[in-house]
BADODREN-702860 format. One line per 3 residues: number of its first residue (from 1); for each residue x, y, z of C-alpha. Coordinates in nm, 4 decimals, m for minus. Layout:
N
NUM	X/Y/Z | ... .
This chain:
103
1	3.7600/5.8030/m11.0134 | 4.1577/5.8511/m11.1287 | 4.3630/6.1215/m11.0919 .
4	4.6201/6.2057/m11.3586 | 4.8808/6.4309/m11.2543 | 5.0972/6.6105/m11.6031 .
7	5.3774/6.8717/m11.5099 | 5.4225/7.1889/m11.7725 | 5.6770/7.4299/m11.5844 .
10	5.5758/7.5581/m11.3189 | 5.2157/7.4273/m11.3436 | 5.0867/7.1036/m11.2150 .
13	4.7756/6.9612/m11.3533 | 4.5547/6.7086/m11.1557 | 4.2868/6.5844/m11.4211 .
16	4.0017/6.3796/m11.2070 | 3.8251/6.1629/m11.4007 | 3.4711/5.9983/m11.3192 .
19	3.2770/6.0619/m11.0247 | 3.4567/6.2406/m10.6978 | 3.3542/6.1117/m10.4166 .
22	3.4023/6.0094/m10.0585 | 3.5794/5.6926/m10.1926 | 3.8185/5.9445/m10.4144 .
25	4.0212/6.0487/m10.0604 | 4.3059/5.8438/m10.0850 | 4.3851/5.8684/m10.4579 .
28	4.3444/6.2375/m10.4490 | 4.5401/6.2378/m10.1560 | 4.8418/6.0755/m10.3547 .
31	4.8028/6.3263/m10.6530 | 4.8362/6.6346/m10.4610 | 5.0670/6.6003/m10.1306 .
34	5.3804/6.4818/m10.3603 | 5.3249/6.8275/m10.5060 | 5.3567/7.0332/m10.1637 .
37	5.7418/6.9895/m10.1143 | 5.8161/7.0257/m10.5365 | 5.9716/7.3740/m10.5657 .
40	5.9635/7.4226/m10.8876 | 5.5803/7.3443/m10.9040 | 5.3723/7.7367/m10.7926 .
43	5.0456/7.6757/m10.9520 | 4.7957/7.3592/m10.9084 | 4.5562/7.2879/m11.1740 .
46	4.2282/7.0592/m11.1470 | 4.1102/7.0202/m11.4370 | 3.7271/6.8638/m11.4106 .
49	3.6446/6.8615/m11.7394 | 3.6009/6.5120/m11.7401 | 3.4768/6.4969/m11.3718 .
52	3.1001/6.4374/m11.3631 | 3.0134/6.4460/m11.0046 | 3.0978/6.6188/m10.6643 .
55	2.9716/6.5883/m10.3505 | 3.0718/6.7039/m10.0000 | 3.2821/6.5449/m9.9120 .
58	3.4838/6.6139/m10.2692 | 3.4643/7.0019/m10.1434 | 3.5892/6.8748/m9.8021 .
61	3.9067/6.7370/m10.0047 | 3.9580/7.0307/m10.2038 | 3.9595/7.2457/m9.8763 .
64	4.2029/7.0420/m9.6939 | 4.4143/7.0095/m10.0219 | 4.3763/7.4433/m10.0110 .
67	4.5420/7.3984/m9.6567 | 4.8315/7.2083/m9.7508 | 4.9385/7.4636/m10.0665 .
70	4.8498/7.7973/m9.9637 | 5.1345/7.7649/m9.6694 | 5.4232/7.6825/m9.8691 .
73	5.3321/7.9602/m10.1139 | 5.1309/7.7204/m10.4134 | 4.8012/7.8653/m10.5841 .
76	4.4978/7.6079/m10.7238 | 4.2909/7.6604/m10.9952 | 3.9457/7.5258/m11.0801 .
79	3.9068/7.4593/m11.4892 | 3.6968/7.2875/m11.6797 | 3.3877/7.2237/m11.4755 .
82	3.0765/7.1173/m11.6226 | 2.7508/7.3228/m11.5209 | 2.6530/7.0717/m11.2298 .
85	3.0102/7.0676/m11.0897 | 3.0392/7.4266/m11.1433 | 2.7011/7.4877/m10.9792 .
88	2.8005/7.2874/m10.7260 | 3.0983/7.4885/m10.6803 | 2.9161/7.8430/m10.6267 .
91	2.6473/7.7344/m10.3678 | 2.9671/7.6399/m10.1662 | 3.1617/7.9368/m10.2453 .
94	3.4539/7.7708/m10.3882 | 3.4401/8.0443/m10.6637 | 3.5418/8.3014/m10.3614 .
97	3.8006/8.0779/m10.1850 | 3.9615/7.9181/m10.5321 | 4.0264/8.0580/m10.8518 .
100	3.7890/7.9320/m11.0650 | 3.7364/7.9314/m11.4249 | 3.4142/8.0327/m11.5615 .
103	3.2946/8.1374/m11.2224 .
């Protein structure tokens, strides 16, 4: 799995490629917190369109990332999910808690 992070005013787009995964944690973890203190950044993207797998402890990630932004004022959006990602995403509710595209 990599994480690409691109920067187009006040959007910030985190594009995870391959499989996300327990072993994703710490590269995830440097995409997103350098985001949390960058002012002029208000909305974060994931795009998953190339991601081809979640699993739990992906949605544990996501949640903990959701803790981090909504404090200092940042929405996320969910793009580009496949159907088994986006699946994925609705059994968990993540269409309720994040706004998601296609949901």
């Amino acid at each position: 799995m990599s994480c690409v992070v691109t920067h187009e005013g006040p959007v910030a787009s985190i594009r995870i490629q391959g499989r996300f995964t327990f072993d994703s944690h710490q590269p995830f973890r440097e995409a997103y917190l350098p985001l949390v203190d960058r002012r002029d950044t208000k909305i974060i993207r994931l795009d998953l369109a190339e991601t081809s797998f979640i699993d739990s402890s992906s949605l544990g990630m996501l949640l903990l990332m959701r803790e981090r932004m909504l404090p200092v004022g940042k929405a996320i959006e969910i793009s580009g999910a496949n159907e088994l990602v986006m699946k994925l995403l609705k059994i968990a509710n993540f269409h309720k808690m994040f706004a998601v595209q296609g949901a």
